[in-house]
N, C-alpha and C positions, 0 to 999 in steps of 0.2 A: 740337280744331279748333272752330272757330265756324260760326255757320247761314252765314256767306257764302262761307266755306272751302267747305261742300259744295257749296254753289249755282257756284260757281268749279271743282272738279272735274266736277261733272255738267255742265258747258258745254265743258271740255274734253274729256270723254265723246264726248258731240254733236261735239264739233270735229273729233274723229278719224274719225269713223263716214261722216259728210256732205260732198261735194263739191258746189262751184258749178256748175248746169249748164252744159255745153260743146255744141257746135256739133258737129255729125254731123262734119264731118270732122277736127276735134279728138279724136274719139273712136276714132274708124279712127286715129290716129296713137298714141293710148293703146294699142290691144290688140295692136300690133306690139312693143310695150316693158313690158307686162304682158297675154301672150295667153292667160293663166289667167281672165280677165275674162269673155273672150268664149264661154268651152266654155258647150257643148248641158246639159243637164240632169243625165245619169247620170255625165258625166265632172265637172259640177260638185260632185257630189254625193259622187264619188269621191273629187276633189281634198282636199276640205275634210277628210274621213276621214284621207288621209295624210298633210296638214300637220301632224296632232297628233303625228305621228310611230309610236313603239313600243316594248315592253317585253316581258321575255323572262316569260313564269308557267309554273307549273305546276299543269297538270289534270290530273285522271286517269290520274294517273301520270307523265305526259309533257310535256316541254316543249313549250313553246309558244310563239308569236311574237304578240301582241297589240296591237290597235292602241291607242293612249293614245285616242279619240277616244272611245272608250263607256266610258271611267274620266269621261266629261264636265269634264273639266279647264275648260270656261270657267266653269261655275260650281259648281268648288269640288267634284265628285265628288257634287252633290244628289242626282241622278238617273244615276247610274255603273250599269254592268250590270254586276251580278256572274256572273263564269263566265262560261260556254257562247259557251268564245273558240273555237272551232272553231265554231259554228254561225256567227259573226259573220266568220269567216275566209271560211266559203264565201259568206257575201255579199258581203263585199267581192269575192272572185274574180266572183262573177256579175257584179256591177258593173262589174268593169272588162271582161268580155265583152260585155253591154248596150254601152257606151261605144263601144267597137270597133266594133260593129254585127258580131260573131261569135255568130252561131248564137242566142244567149239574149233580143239583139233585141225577139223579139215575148214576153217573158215578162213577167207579172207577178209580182212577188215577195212571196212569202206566208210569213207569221210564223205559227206556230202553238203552242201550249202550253199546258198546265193553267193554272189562275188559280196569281197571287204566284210566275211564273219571267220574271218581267223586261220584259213584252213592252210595257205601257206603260211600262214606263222607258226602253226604246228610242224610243220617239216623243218622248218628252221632249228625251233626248238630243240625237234627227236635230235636236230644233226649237232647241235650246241651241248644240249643234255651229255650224249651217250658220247662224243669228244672228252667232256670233262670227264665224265664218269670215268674213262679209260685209261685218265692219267692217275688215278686212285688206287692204292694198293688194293682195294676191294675189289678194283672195277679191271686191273687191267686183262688184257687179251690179247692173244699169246697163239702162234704158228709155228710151221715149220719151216725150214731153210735146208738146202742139199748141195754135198758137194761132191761130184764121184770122180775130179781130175786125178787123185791120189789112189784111183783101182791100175791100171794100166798105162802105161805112159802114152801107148800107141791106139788108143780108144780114146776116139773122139767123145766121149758120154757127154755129160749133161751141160752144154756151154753153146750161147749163141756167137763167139769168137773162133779161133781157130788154132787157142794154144790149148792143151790141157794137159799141161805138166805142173801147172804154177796148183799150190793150194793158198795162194792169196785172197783176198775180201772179194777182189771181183769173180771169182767162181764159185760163190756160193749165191745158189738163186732161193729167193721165198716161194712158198708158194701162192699163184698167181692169184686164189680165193679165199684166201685165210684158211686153210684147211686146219681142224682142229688139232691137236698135236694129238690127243687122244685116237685119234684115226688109223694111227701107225701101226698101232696093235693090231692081234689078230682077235678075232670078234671076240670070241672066249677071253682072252686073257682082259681084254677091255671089260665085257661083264663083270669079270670079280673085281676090276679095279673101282669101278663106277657102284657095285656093291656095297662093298667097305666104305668106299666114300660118304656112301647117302646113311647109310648105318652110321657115322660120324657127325650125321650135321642135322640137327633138329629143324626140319622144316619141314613144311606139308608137301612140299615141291620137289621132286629130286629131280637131279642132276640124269639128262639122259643124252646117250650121243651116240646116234647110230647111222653116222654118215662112216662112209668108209672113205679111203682116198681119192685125193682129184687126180684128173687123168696124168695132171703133171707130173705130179711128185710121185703117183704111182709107176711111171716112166722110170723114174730116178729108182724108185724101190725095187723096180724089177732088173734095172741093170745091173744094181751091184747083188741081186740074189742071184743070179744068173753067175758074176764072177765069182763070184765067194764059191758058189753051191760047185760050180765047174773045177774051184781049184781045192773041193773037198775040205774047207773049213770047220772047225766045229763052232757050237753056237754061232749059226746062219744071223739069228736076228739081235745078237749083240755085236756080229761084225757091222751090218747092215747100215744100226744104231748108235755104233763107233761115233764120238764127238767130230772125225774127221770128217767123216760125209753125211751127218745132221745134227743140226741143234735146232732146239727151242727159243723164237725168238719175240719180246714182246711189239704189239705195233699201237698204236693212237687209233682209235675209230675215226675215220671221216668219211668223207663223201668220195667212193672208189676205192676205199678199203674198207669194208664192213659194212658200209651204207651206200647202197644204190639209190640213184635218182634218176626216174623215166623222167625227162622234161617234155611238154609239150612239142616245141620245136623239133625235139630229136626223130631219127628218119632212120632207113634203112628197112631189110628184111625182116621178119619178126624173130627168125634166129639171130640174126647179129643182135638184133633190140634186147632180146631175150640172156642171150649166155655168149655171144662174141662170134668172130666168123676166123675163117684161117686164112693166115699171112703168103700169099703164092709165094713169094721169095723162100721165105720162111720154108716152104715144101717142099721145094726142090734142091734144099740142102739138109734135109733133113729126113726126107721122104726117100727114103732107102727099103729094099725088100717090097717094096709094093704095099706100101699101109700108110694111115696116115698118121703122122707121131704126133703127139698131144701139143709138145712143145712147140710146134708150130702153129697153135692157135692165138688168140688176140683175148680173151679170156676180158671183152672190156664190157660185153651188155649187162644187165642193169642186175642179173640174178646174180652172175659173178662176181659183183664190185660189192652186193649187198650178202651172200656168204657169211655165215657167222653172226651177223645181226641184225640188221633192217634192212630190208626194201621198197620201196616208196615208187608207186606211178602215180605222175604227177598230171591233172588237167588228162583224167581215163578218159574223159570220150573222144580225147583223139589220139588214143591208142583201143580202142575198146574191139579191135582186130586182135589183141594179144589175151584179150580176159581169160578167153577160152581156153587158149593154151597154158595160162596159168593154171585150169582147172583142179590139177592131179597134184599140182605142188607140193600143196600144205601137206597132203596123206602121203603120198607115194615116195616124196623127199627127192625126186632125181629131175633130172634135167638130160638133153641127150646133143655130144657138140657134133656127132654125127650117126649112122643107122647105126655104128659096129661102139661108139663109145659115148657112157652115159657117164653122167656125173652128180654124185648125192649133195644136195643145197640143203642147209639149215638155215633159214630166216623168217625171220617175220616181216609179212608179206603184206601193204598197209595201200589201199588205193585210194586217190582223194578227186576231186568231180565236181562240179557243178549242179545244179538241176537235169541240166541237158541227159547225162550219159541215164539219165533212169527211163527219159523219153526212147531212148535206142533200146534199152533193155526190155520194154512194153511194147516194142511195135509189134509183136506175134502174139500178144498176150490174149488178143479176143480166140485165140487156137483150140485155148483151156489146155487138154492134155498133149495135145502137139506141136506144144511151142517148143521151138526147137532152143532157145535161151533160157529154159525153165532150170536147167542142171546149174548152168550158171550163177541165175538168181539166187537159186538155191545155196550157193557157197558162197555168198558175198552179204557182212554182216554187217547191217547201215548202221549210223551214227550219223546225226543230223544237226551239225551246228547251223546256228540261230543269229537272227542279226539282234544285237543285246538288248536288252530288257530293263538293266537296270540304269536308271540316270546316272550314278556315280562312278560306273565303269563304261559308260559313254563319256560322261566327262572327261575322265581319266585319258581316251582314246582321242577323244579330237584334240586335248592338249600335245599327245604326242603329236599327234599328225602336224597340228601347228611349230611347235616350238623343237620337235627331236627330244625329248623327255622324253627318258627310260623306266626311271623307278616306279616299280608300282608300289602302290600307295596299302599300307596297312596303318590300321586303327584300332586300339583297343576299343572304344566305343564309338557311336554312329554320329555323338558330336562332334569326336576330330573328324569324322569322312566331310560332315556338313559344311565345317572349316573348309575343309579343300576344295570342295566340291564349289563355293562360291566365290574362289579367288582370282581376281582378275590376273589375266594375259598380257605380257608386253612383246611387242615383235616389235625388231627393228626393220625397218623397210628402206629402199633406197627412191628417194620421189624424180622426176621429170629431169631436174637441175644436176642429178648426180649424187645430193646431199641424203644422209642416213637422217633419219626419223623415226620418231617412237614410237609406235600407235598401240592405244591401251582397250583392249578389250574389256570394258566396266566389270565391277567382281556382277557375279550374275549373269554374266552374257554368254559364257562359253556354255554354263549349266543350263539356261533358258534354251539353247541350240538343242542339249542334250537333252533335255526336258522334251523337246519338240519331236526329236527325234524317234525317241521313246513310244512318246502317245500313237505317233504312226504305225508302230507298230504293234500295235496291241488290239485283240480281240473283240471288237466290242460285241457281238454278238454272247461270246460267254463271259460278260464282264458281269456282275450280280447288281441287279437291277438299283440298288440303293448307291452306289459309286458310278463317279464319272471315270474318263479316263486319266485326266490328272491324278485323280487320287488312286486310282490304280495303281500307277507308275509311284507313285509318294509309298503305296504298301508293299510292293515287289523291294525297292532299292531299300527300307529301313524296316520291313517287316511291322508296322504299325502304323496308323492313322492316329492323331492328336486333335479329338473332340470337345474341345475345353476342356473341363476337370477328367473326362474319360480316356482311355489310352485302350482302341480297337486293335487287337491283332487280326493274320491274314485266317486264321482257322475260324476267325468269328465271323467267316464270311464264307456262302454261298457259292464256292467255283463251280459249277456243275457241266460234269464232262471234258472233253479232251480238247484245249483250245489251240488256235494257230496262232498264239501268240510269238513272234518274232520270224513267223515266213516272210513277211514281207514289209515293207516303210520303206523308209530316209536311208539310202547307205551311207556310213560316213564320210563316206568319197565325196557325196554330192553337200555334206556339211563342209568339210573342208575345204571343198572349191568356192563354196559360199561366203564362208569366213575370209579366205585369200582373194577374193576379189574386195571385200570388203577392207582390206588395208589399204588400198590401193585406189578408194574412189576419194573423194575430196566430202566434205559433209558443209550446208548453209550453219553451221554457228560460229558465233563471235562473242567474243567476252573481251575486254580490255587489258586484264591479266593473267588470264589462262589459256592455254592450247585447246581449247573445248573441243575444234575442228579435228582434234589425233584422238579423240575417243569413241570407241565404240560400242554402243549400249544394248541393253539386251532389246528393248523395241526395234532398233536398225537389224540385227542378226535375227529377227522373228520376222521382219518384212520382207529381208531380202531372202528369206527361204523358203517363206511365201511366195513371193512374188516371183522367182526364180523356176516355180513348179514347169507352169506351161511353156518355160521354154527346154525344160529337160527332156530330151528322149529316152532315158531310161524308164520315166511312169508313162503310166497309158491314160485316158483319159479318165476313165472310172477313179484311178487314184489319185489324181490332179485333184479330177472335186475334192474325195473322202478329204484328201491332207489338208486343204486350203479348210474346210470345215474346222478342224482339228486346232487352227491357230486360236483362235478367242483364248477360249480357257488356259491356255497354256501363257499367255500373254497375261492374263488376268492372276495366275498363280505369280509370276516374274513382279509383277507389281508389286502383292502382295510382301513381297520378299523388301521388296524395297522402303514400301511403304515400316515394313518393320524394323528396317535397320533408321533409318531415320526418326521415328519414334524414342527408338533405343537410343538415338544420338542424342536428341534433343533431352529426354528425361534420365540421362547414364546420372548427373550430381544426385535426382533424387530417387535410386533406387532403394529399397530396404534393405539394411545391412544384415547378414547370415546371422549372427548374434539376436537378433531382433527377430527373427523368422521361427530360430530352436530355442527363442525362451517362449515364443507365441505354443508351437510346438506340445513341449513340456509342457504348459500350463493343460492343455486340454486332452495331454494324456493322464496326468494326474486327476483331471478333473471326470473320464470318463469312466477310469477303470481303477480309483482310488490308491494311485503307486503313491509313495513318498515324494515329494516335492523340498529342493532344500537350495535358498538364496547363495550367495557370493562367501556370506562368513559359515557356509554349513551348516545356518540354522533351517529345520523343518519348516514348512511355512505351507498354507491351504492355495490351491491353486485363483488365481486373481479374474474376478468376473470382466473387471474394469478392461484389465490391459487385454482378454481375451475380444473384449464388444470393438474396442480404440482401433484394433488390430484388423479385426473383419470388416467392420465401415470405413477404415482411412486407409488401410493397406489392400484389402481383398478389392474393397469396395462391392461389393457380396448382396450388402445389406443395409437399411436405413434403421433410424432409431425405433421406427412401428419393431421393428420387428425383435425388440428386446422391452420388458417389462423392468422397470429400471437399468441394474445392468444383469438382469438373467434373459439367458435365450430363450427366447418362444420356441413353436416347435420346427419350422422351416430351420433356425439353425443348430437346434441341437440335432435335428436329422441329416445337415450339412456335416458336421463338425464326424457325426457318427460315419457316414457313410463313405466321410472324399479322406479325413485324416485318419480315424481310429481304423479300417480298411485298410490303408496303403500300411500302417502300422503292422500290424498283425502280420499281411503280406510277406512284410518284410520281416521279421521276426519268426513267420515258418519258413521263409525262404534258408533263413540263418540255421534254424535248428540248435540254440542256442541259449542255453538255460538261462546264462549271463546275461540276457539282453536286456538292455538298455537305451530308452530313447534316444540318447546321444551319440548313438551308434549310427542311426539312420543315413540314410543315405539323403538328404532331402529332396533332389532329383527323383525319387523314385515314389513321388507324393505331385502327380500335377497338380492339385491344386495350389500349391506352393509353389512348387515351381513355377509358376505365372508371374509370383506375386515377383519372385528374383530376376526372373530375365524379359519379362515385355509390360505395359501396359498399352493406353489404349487414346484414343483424340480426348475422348474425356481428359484423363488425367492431365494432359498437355493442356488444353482449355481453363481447368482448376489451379492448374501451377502459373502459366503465364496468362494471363488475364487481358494483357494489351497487346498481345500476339495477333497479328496481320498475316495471316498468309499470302493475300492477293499482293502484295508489300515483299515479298521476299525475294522476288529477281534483282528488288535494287532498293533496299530498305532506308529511309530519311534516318539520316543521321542521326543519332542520340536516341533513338527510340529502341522499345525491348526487343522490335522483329529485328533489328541488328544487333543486339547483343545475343541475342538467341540464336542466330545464322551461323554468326563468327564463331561460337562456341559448338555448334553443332556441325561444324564444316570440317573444325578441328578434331573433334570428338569421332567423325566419317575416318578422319585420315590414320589418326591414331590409335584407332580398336578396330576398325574395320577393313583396313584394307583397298579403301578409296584412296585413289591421288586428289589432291584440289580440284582440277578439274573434272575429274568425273563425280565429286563429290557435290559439285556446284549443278552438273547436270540431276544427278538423282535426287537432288532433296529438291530442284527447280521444278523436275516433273511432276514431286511428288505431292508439292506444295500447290500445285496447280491445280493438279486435282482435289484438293481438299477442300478450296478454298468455295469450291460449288457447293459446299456440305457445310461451311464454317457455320455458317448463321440458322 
């Protein structure tokens, strides 16, 4: 594209977003034909959330229904919340209570959570979300603007300059809070409009608005009632409402229009903080008659900017001076910018916190009924993000932090997650000399991090005594544990009571810092043909996050040990991982072919439950003893020849055959609800006993196929012998289905091979 091409898209940007202003009763005829325009605050706020629609995850075990809205889909998943879709579930549910005016109403809604669990990324989000959303015909959001130079040539009215003759673009001011346009009415005639509205639009929600004007634009409404009514007018409030001195104008939600943002940093008195302070200059040109005129306010603190949609205090306990005064908000709806002039606020009103601000809010609490912060408590409605729980949205999370990856990761099934979840990491780094370098994070290593990460944080106290906490973590992120032929879900397990899982562990702050120092140390290996020294494996990223504990000051001691404990098993799963992929390398030529698995299959459904059985030319044919025994001893490996009486099964495997295949049949066949079914339908994944037979076996097998296999031999195998043609092929095998480079593939099967080599004999 060329510079004009963008300048030409960025106009049509602009073109989508912006409307011409229209005439107050142009607009009343808009929100009857988009009455999504006109909602109050929290149902706007709602709206936008459910436009992005949803997606089914799984936490902690359990499925889940999530809204796409905090995956931040309008820009690219930047600022995406990972997890703690249940905590984001029950705000949206508040929200739509708020909206309703049921019961939650007068609440403030409060985020709370240790540092690095998402909580600014949530403000990002709202501020990203409800931006997009407003450039949407559904979404967008709409004020007023005034111009009263066209009442009297010799009245100064509504202008910070000093001409008011011109009715050009610069004498018409918005209003400074987004005041609703609906405002402008008088309260009755707003009723029947907002009436008829909600009588139009099927929703449980209606549309409510019963802020009246801001002091601004009520300035401006009163002058020209005042001229009009003086020079005897008829229809006072169609002259008023005359297109020359107001129109309806739409604006973009961001941050200081529509969305306020308390920052921690920000300073001042708790009214400038709150709703803006007045401009001295500003008042002694304007301050005339002894009063003080609205238009002379700064209309810039955090309630003002957020008017009409959100407002966000950001890091409350260092503002936890203002809570109080928020009290009255959410009910009362007003604000006051001095004793003599108040002004009505619709927002939704959202404060986000640390641990800390709950320790200020309990220091009276031993008082019982004379804590003097009890009213407060009282309005403020936790929600408690968690540092994550599940390994694949840890993964997902430290890749970002490493690499600046946005997209979050969706999967039809839990095998694509497992795919990603093991893929290795490349950073390029710049070394000592100035030169860029590649350093590869082995597949497994970023997940072993997050694996680690994980287990720290997990309950062991309510964990059910038959699981450790690896396998914990293994049932939260895929909702099942894989027993050999068995497939445990989380409900067949014991949770008993209310656990602290994800208060506290690893933040990923201190993973990321771990991981970036580790591109940048040097490592003792050497190979002859590979950069072994630029890869990073998951035992180096499990040491050094280990090892890294006791110099952290963010754990205390107590948790220094629990963690350092925690590493074995976690190391010992990473192995296992490893150990499987190089099995799988080594034995990928002699896996069993699917065709070979659904004729095994078929035979012993036939043979169980007397279906029709019928060969290649569609002749009928009795199910085969031969190929079902051939099948179980050479492919299952299951069973030896004791255990078949020629070729009929004794009862070990006719109890086999009934319980792992004709089970997962049936399974699947009520799952279908499907008169038509047919073996060939099945899913064979949803049969672990099969599924074994397709994607692993085990050192046996390897020992049975290669016969003159050396493992102590495999760092640097004698030439012409099978442990090099078995290396070579398994290296290659690493590179090209798995997602190893040579040299990390040279390091994984070295290690792995190392270890076996104790067992070979």
């Amino acid at each position: 594209m060329r510079g004009t091409d963008y300048v030409t898209a960025a106009d049509r940007s602009l073109e989508a977003a912006y409307e011409e202003p229209m005439s107050l009763s142009s607009y009343v005829d808009r929100i009857f034909e988009t009455p999504t325009t006109a909602s109050h605050a929290s149902k706007y706020v709602l709206e936008a959330i459910e436009a992005a629609g949803t997606r089914t995850v799984i936490e902690e075990g359990e499925e889940k229904r999530r809204y796409r809205f905090f995956d931040d889909p309008h820009n690219d998943g930047e600022h995406a919340i990972l997890g703690n879709t249940g905590v984001l579930n029950a705000f949206v549910d508040d929200l739509r209570s708020i909206a309703a005016g049921r019961a939650k109403d007068e609440k403030i809604i409060w985020f709370e959570g240790p540092t690095a669990t998402g909580k600014s990324e949530l403000k990002r989000c709202l501020i990203n979300g409800l931006r997009e959303y407003s450039k949407t015909p559904e979404g967008r959001r709409y004020t007023l603007e005034w111009n009263v130079t066209t009442t009297e040539p010799d009245e100064r009215g509504l202008s910070y300059g000093t001409t008011s003759t011109s009715d050009d673009e610069e004498n018409w001011y918005e209003s400074p809070v987004q005041a609703h346009p609906l405002s402008v009415f008088p309260e009755g005639v707003r009723e029947d409009i907002l009436a008829s509205l909600n009588a139009e639009v099927d929703d449980h929600i209606p549309i409510s608005v019963e802020t009246r004007l801001d002091p601004f634009s009520r300035e401006a409404y009163d002058f020209l009632e005042k001229q009009y009514r003086r020079d005897g007018v008829e229809g006072l409030f169609s002259a008023i409402s005359d297109e020359r001195h107001l129109r309806v104008t739409n604006y973009v939600v961001d941050t200081g229009q529509g969305i306020g943002v308390l920052h921690a940093e920000d300073d001042g008195r708790p009214k400038e903080r709150l709703v803006g302070s007045w401009m001295h200059g500003m008042l002694q040109e304007l301050d005339s008659r002894g009063r003080k005129n609205p238009q002379a306010f700064s209309y810039d603190g955090v309630l003002s900017q957020g008017n009409g949609v959100l407002t966000v205090v950001e890091d409350a306990a260092q503002h936890a001076d203002l809570l109080q005064k928020l009290l009255n908000v959410p009910d009362e709806r007003s604000v006051k910018l001095d004793k003599g002039i108040a002004m009505d606020i619709d927002t939704q009103l959202l404060i986000i916190s640390n641990p800390d601000l709950e320790a200020q809010l309990n220091q009276h609490a031993d008082r019982n009924g004379m804590d003097p912060l009890k009213a407060l408590k009282r309005r403020l409605d936790k929600h408690e993000f968690g540092y994550l729980t599940n390994m694949s949205l840890e993964t997902e999370l430290i890749r970002r932090e490493l690499t600046g990856e946005t997209e979050v990761w969706e999967a039809e099934t839990y095998d694509e997650l497992r795919e990603q979840i093991r893929e290795p990491v490349f950073v390029t780094v710049k070394d000592e000399d100035g030169e860029h370098r590649a350093r590869e994070f082995a597949p497994h290593a970023v997940q072993a991090a997050a694996l680690y990460a994980v287990v720290t944080r997990l309950d062991e106290e309510r964990t059910p005594a038959e699981l450790d906490l690896v396998e914990k973590a293994l049932l939260y992120d895929q909702g099942y544990l894989q027993e050999g032929d068995t497939r445990r879900y989380k409900d067949e397990f014991d949770f008993d009571g209310d656990s602290h899982d994800g208060e506290h562990g690893v933040p990923v702050t201190y993973t990321r810092d771990t991981l970036a120092d580790l591109l940048h140390e040097d490592r003792d290996r050497h190979h002859p043909d590979l950069a072994v020294e630029d890869v990073i494996m998951p035992r180096d990223v499990l040491n050094a996050m280990a090892d890294g504990l006791s110099d952290a000051p963010v754990f205390s001691t107590g948790e220094r040990s629990e963690f350092e404990n925690r590493v074995v098993p976690v190391k010992n799963h990473c192995f296992d991982q490893q150990e499987a992929d190089v099995i799988d390398a080594i034995m990928h030529d002699k896996r069993v072919g699917e065709a070979t698995v659904a004729e095994y299959v078929e035979h012993v459904y036939a043979w169980e439950t007397g279906a029709e059985l019928y060969n290649d030319r569609g002749e009928e044919i009795e199910p085969d003893p031969l190929k079902m025994k051939l099948f179980e001893i050479e492919h299952l490996g299951r069973f030896t020849e004791a255990a078949y009486e020629s070729n009929l099964p004794r009862e070990s495997v006719r109890e086999f055959r009934k319980e792992k295949i004709i089970t997962a049949l049936n399974r699947h066949a009520w799952q279908q609800r499907d008169e038509n079914f047919a073996v060939d339908q099945v899913d064979l994944a949803s049969i672990p006993a099969v599924t074994s037979v397709l994607e692993s076996h085990d050192w046996d097998d390897v020992r049975r196929t290669f016969e003159d296999l050396e493992p102590r031999q495999w760092e640097d195998p004698p030439s012409g012998t099978q442990t090099e043609a078995v290396k070579e092929a398994t290296i290659d095998r690493l590179v090209a289905d798995f997602g190893y480079s040579p040299a990390s593939a040279e390091l994984t099967s070295r290690h792995v091979m190392g270890q076996v080599s104790y067992r070979w004999d």
